[in-house]
LOMIDREN-857910 format. One line per 4 residues: their letters; for each residue x, y, z of N, C-alpha, C. Coordinates in Angstrom, 1 decimal, decimal comma. Layout:
<kollums>
A = X/Y/Z/X/Y/Z/X/Y/Z | ...
</kollums>
This chain:
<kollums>
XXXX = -5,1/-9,0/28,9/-4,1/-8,0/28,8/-4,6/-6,8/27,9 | -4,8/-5,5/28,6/-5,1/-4,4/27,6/-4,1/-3,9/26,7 | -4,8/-3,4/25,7/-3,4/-2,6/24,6/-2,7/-1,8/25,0 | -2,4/-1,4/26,4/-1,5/-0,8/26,9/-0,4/-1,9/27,7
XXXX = -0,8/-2,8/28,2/-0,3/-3,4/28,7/0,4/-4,2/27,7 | 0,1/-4,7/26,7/0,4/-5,3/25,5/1,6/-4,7/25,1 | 1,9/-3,5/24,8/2,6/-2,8/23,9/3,6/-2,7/24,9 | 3,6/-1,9/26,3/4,3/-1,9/27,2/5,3/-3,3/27,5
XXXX = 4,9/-4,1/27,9/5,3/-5,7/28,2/6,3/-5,8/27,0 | 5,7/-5,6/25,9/6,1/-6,1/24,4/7,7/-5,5/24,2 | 7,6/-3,9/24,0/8,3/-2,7/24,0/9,6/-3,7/25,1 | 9,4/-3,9/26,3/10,3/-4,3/27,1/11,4/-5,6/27,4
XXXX = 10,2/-6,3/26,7/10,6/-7,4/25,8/12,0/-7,5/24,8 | 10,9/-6,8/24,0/12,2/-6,3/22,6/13,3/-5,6/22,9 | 12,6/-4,8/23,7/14,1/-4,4/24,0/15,4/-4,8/24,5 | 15,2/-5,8/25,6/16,0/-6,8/25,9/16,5/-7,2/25,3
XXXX = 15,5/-7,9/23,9/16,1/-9,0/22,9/17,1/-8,1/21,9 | 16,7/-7,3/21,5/17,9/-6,0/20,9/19,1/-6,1/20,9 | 19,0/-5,7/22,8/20,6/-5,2/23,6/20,8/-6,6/23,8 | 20,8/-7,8/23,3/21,4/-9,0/23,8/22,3/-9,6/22,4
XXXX = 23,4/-9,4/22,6/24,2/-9,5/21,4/23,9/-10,8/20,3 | 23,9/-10,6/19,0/24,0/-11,8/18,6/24,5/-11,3/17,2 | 24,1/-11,9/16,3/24,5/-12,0/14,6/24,3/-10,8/14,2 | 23,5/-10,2/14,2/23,0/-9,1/13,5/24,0/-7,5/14,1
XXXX = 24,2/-7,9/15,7/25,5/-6,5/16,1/26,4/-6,9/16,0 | 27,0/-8,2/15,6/28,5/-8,5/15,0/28,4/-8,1/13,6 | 27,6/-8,0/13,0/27,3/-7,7/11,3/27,3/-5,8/12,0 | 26,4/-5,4/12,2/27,1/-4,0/12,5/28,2/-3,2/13,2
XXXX = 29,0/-4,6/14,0/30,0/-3,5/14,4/31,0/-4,0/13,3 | 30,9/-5,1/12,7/32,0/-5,7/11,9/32,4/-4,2/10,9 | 30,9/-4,1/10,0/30,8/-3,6/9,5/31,3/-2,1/9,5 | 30,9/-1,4/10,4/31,4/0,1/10,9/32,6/-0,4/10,8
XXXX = 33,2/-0,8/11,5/34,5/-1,1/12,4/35,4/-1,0/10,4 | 35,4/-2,1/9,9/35,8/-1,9/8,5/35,4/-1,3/7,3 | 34,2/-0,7/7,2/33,5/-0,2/6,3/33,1/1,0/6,5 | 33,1/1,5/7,9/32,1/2,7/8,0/30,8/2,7/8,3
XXXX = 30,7/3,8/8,9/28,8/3,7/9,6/28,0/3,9/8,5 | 28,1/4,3/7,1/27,5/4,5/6,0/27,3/2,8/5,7 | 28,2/2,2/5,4/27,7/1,1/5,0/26,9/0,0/6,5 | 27,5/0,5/7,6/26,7/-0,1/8,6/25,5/0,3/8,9
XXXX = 24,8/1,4/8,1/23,7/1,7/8,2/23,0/1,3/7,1 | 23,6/0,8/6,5/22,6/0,3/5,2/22,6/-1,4/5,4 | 23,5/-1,7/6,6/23,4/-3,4/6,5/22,1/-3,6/7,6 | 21,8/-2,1/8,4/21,1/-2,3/9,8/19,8/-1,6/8,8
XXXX = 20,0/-1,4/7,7/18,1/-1,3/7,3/18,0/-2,2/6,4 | 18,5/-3,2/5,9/18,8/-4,9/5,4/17,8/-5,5/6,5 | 18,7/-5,3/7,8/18,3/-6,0/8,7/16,6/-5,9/9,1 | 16,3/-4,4/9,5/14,8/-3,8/9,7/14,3/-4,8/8,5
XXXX = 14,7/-4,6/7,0/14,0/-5,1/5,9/13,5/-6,4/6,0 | 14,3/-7,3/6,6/14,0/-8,9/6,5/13,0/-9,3/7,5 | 13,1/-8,0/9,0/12,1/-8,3/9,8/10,8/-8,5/9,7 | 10,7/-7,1/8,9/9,6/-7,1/8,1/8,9/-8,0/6,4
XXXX = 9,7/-8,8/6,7/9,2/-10,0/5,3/8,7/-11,3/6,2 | 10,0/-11,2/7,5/9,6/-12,2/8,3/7,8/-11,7/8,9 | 7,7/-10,3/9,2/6,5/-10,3/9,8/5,3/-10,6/9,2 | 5,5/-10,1/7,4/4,5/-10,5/6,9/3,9/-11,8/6,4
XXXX = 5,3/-12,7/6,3/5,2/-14,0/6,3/4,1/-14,1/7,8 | 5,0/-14,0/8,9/4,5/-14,8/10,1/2,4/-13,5/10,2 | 2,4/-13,0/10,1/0,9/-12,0/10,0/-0,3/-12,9/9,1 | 0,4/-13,0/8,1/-0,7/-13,3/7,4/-1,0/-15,0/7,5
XXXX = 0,3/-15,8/7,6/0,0/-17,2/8,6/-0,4/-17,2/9,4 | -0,1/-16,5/10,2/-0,6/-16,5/11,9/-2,0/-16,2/12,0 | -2,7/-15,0/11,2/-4,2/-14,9/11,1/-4,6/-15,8/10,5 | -4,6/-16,7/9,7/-5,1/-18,0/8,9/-5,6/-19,3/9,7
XXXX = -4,4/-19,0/10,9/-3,9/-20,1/11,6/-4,9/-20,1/12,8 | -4,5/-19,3/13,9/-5,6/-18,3/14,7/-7,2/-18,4/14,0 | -7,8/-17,9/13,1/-9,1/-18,2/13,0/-9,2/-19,5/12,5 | -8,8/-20,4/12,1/-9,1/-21,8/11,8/-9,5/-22,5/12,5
XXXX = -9,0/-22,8/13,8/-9,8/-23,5/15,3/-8,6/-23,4/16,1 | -9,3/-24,1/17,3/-8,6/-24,2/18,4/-7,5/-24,9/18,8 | -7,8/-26,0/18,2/-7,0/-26,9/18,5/-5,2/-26,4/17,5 | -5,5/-25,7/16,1/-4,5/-25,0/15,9/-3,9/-23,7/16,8
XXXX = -4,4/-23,0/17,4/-4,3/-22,3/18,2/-3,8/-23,0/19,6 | -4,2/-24,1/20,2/-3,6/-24,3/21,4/-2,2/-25,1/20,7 | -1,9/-25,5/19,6/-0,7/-26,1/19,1/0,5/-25,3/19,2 | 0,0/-23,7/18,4/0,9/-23,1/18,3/1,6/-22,3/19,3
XXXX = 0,1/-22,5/20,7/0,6/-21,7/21,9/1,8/-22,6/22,4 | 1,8/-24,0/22,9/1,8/-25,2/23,4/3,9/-25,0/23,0 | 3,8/-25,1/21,3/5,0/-24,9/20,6/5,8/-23,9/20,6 | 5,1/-22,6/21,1/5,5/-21,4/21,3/6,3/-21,6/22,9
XXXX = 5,1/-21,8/23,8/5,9/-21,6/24,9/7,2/-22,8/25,0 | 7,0/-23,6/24,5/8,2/-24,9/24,7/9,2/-24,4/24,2 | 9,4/-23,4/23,1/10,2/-23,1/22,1/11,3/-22,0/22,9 | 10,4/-20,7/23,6/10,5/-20,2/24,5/11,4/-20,6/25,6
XXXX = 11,1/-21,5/26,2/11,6/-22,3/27,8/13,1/-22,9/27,2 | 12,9/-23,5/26,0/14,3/-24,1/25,5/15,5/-22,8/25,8 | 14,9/-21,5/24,8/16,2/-20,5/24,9/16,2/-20,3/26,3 | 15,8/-20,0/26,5/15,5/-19,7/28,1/16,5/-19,7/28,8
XXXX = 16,4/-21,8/29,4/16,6/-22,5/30,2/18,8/-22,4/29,3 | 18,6/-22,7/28,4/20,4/-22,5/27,3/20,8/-21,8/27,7 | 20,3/-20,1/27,7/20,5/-18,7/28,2/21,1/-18,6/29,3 | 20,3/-19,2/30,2/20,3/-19,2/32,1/21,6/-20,1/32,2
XXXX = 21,3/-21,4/31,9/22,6/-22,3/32,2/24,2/-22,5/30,8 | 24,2/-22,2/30,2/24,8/-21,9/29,1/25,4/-20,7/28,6 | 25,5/-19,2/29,9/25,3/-18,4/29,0/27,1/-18,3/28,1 | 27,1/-17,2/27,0/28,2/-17,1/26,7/29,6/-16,7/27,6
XXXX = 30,4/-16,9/27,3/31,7/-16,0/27,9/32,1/-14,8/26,9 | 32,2/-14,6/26,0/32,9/-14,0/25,3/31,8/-13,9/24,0 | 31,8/-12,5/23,3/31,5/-12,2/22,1/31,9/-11,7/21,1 | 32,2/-12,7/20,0/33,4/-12,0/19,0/32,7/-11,5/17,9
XXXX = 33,1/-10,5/17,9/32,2/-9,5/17,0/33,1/-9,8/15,3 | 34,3/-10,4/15,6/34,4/-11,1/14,3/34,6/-12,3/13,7 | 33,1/-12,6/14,3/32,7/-14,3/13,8/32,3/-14,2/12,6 | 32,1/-13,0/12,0/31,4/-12,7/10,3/33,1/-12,3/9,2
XXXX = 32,9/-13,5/8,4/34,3/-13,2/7,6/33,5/-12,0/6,6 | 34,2/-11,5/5,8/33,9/-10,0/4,9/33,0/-10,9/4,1 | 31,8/-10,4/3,5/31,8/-10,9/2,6/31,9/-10,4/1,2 | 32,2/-11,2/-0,1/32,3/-10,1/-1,7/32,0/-9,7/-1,7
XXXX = 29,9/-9,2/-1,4/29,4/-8,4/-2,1/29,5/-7,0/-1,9 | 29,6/-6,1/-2,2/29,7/-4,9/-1,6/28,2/-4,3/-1,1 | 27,3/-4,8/-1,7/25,8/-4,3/-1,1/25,6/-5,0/0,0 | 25,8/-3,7/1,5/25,2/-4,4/2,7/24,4/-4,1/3,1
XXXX = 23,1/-3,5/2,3/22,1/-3,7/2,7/21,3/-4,9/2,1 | 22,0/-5,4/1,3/21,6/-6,7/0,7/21,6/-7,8/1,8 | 23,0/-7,4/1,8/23,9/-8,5/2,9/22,9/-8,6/4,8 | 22,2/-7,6/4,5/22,1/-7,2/6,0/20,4/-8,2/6,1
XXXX = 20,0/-8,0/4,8/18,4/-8,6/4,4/18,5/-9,7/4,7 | 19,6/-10,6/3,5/19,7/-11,8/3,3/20,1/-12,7/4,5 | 20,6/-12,3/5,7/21,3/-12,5/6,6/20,3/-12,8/8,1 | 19,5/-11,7/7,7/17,9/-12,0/8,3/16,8/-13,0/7,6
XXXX = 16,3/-12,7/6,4/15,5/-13,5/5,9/16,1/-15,0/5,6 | 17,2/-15,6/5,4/17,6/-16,3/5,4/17,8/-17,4/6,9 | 17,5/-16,6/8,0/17,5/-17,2/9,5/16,2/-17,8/9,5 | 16,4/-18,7/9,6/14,9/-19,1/10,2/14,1/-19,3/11,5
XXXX = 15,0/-19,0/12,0/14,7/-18,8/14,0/14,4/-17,4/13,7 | 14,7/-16,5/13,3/13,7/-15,4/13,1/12,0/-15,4/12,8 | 12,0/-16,4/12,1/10,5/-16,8/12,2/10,2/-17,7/13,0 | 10,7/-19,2/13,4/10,2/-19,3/14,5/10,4/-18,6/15,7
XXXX = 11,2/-17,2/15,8/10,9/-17,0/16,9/9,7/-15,8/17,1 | 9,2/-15,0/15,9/8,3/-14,4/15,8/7,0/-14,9/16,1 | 6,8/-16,3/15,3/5,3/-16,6/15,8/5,3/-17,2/16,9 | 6,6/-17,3/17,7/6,4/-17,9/19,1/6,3/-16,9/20,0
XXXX = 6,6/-15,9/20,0/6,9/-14,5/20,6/5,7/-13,6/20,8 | 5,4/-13,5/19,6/4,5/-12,2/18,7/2,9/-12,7/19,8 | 2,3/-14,1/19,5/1,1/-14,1/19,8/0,4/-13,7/21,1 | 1,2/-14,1/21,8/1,0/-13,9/23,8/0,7/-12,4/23,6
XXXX = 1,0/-11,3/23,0/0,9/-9,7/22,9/-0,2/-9,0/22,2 | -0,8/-10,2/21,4/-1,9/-9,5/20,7/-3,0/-10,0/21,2 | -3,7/-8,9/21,7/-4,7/-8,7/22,9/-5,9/-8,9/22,5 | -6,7/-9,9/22,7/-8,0/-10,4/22,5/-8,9/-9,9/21,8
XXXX = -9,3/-10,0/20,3/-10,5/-10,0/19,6/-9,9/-8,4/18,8 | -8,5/-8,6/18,8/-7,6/-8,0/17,8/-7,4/-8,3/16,8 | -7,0/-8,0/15,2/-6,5/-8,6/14,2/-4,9/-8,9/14,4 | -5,1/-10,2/14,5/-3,3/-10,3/14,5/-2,8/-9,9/13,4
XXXX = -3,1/-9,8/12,3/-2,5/-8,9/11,2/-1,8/-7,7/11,5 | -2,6/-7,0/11,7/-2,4/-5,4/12,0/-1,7/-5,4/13,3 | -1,6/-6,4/13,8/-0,7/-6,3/15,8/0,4/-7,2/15,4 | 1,0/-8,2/14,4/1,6/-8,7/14,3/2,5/-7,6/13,2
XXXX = 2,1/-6,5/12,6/2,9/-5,3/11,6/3,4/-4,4/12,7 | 2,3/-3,8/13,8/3,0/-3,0/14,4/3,9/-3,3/15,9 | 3,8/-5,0/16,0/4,4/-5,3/17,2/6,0/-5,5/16,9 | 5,9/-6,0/15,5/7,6/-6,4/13,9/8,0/-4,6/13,9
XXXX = 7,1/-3,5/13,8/7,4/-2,1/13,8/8,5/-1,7/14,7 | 7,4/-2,0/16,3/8,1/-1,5/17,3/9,5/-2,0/17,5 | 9,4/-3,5/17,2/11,3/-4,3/17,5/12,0/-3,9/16,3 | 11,6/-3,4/15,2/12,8/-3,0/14,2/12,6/-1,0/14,5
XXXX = 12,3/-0,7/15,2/12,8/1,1/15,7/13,4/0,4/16,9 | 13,4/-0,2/17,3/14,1/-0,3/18,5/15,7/-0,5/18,1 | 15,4/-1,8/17,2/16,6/-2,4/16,3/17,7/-1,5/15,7 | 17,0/-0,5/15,1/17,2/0,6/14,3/17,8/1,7/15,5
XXXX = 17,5/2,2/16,4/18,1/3,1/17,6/19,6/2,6/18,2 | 19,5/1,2/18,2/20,3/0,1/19,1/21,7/0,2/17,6 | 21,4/0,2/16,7/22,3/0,0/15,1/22,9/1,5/15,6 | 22,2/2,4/15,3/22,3/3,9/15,1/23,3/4,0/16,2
XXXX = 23,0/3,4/17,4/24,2/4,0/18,8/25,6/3,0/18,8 | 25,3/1,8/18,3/26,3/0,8/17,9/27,5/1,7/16,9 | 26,5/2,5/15,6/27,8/2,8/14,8/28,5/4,3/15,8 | 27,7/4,9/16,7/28,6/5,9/16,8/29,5/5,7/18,2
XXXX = 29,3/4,9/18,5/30,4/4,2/19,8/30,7/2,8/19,2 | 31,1/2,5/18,3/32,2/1,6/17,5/33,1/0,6/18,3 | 34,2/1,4/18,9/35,3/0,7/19,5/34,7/0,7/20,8 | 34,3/1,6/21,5/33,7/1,6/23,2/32,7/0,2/22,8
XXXX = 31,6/0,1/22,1/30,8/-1,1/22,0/31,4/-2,2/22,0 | 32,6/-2,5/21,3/33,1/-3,8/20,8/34,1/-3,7/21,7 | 34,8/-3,4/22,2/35,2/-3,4/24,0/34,9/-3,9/24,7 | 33,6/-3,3/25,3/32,4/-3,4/26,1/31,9/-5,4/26,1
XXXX = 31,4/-5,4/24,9/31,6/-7,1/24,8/32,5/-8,1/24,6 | 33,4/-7,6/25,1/34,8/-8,4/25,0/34,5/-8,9/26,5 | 34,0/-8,3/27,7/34,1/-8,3/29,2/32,8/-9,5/29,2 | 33,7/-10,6/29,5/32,8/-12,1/29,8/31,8/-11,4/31,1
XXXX = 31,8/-11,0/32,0/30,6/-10,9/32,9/29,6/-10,3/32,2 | 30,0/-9,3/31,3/28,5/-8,0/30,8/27,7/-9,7/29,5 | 28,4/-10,0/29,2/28,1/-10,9/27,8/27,1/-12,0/28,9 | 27,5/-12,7/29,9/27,2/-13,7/30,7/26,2/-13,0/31,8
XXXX = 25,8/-11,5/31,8/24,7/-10,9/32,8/23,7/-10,6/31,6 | 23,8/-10,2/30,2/23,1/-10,0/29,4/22,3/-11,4/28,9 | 23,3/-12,6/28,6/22,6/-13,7/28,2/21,4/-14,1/29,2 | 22,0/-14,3/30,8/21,3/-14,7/31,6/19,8/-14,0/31,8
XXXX = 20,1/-12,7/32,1/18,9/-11,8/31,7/17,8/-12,1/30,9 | 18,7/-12,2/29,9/17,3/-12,5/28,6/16,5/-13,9/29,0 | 17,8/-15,0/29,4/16,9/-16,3/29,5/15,9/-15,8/30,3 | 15,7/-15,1/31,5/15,0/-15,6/32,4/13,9/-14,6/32,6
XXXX = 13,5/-13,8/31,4/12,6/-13,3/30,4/12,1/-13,8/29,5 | 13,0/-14,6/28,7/12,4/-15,9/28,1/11,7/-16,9/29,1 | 11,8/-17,4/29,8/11,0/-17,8/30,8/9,7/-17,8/31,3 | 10,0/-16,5/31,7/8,5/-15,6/32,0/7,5/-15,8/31,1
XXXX = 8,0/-15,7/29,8/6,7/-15,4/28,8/6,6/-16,8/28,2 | 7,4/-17,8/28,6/7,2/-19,1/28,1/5,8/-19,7/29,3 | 5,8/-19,5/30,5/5,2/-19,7/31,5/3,6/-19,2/31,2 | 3,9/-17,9/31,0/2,5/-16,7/30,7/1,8/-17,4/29,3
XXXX = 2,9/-17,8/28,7/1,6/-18,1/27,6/1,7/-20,0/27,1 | 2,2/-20,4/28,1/1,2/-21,8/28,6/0,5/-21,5/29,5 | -0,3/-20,6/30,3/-1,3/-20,6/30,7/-2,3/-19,6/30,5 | -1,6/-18,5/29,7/-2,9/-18,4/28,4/-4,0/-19,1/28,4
XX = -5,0/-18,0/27,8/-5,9/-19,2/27,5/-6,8/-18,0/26,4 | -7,3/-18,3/25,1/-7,5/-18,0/23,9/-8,8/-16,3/24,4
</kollums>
């Protein structure tokens, strides 16, 4: 795969995973909805923040891991795509009906960009889903370092655009996911994108 193809595929990827509702746009519409887009913009660069702890975490293991040998390398692929196929296959047959954007009770603190960090770094499927995700895209005889910073880049500007149009369509957004088909065409979607790249990178090859 060339670095255009890489970035493209990737870009498309993310993006999906973005617009697919979960924790992080119930925490910003919660948020706006009772706090304002001021503090929902400071819980959605919380959020960018923790991505980026997760990336450096998963960057600098994942290059350690990658040049060590092969046999770590076909582990991680092996684990990646299985990990992959699980959401997937949940996604496709499982999807949701309904998304309650107030599954997040308030919490005390008043710092939400704290709240927005901790809420991220504290997920750990965030990391496993980064180093299962991340490696299929960094294109051969690359530093995953440096492709694993700007691939965590591109999904938190994406993240960050996706927050940004969340707080200024508020009530139309949290509407919008109340309608079981859009919630149940969006899940399904994603599984069977999750799929694809669960497929492509069990037959990867280093």
């Amino acid at each position: 795969m060339s670095v255009a193809d890489s970035l493209l595929a990737f870009s498309i990827a993310a993006l999906l995973l973005t617009l697919t509702p979960g924790l992080d746009t119930a925490l910003i519409l919660r948020t706006a909805t009772v706090e304002g887009g001021k503090k929902a913009f400071q819980a959605a660069l919380g959020i960018d923040t923790g991505c980026f702890i997760w990336g450096a975490i998963v960057a600098f293991g994942l290059g350690a891991l990658l040049a060590a040998s092969e046999l770590a390398y076909d582990i991680l692929k092996w684990c990646g795509a299985a990990y992959l196929f699980w959401l997937g296959i949940q996604l496709l047959l499982r999807p949701r009906q309904t998304f309650d954007t107030n599954q997040l009770e308030r919490p005390a603190s008043s710092n939400w960009f704290l709240r927005g960090m901790l809420g991220n770094v504290l997920n750990p499927k965030i990391g496993i889903f980064y180093v299962s995700f991340l490696p299929q895209f960094i294109p051969v005889g690359h530093s995953p370092i440096i492709w694993t910073f700007l691939l965590v880049s591109i999904h938190v500007v994406l993240g960050t655009l996706w927050s940004l149009t969340l707080i200024m369509a508020t009530r139309y957004a949290s509407d919008l996911l109340k309608i079981p088909a859009i919630v149940k065409w969006m899940d399904r979607a994603t599984g069977g994108v999750f799929m694809l790249f669960a497929t492509k990178l069990a037959l990867s090859s280093r």
